[in-house]
N, C-alpha and C positions, 0 to 999 in steps of 0.2 A: 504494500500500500504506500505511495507516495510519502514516506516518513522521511524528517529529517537525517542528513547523514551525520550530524557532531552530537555527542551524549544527551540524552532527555531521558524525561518519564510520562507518563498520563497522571492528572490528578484529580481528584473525586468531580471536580467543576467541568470536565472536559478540557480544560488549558493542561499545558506543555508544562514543565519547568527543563528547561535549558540551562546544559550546566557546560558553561562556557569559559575560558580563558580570565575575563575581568569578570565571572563570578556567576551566581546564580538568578535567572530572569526566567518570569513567569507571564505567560504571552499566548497569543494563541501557534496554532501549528509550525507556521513561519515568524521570525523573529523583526519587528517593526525598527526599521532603519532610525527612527529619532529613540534612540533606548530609556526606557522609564527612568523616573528620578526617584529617591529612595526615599522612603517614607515612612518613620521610622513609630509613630503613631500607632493605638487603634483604630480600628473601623466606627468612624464616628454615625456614620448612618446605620449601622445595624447594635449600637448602642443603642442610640435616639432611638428607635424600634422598639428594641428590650425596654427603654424605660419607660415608652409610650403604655406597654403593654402590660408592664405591670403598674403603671399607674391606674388602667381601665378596669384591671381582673382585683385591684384592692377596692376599689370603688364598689364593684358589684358584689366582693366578697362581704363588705359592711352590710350593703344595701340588703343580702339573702340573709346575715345576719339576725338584723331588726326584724325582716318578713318572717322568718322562722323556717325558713326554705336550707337545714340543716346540710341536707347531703349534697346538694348543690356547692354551697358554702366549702366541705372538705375538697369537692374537685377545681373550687376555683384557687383553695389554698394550697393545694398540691401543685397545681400549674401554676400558679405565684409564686412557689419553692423553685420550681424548676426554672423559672426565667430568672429569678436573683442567683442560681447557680451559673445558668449558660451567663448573665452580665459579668459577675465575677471575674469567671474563667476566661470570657471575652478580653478583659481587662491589662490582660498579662502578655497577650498576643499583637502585636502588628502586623499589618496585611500590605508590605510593602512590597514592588513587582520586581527590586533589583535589589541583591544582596550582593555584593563585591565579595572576594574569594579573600581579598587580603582578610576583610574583618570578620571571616567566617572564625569562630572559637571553638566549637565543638557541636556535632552533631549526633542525636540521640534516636534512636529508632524503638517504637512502640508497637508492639505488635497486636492487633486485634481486640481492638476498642469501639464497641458496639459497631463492629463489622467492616471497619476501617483500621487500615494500618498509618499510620503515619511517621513524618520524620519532624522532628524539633529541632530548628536551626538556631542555635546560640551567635549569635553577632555582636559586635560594635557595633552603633548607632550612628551618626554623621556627629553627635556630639560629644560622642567618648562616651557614651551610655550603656549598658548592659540589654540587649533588645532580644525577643525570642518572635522566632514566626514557622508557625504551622505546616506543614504539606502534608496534604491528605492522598494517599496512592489510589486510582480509581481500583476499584474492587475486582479484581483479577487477577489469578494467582502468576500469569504473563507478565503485567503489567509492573508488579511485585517484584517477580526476579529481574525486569528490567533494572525499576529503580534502585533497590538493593546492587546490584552491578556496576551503572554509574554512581552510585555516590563510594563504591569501594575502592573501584579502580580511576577514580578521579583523587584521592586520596581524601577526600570529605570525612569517609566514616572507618574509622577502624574495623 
């Protein structure tokens, strides 16, 4: 299938990560000639999101509350657990499209986590900062031994 010929992977989104000479870029199939700028940040829209949404499910959690609407009440407080856990967890991750190889630090591989494998890129920041970002391998054990291959014999991962 028309794949790129220099090292990559597939990741859970359908995007590439390309792991190239001045570092790691995440991109669609072919690599966009103006290269992203690094961004070292959370995902401030899928924040905004989570907070939107647990600000809606506490509202209506009070409101079943007063009504007396009890069981209701437990499943909006359980899906209100659950989005204070994904903001958290969100919190600690940047979703930046260009890692540079110089300030890659160490990278951690997770194996089979609600059905996804991923890898945890430890970085430098553009500000001397400690940054971590995500990649998620799309779910195929192909796909798997790919990414596991590049990031071993790129020397990324131990």
């Amino acid at each position: 299938m028309n794949e790129p010929e220099h090292p990559h992977f597939v990741l859970s989104d359908g995007r590439y990560c390309h792991v190239l000479q001045e570092g790691l870029i995440v991109s669609k199939k072919l690599i966009p000639e103006d290269r992203p700028i690094q961004k070292d940040g959370p995902d401030v829209l899928s924040l905004g999101f989570l907070i939107t949404g647990i600000a809606i499910a506490t509202f209506f959690m009070v409101m079943c509350f007063i009504t007396g609407f009890y069981v209701v009440d437990v499943m909006l407080g359980t899906l209100n657990l659950l989005m204070i856990y994904s903001f958290i967890r969100a919190l600690g991750f940047s979703q930046t499209e260009l890692i540079p190889r110089t300030s890659v630090l160490d990278v951690k591989y997770t194996k089979r986590n609600f059905a996804y494998d991923y890898f945890v890129v430890h970085y430098t920041g553009k500000s001397g900062n400690a940054c971590k970002r995500r990649f998620i391998i799309y779910d195929s054990q192909e796909c798997l031994d790919q990414a596991l291959s590049v990031m071993k014999t790129e020397g990324l991962m131990k």
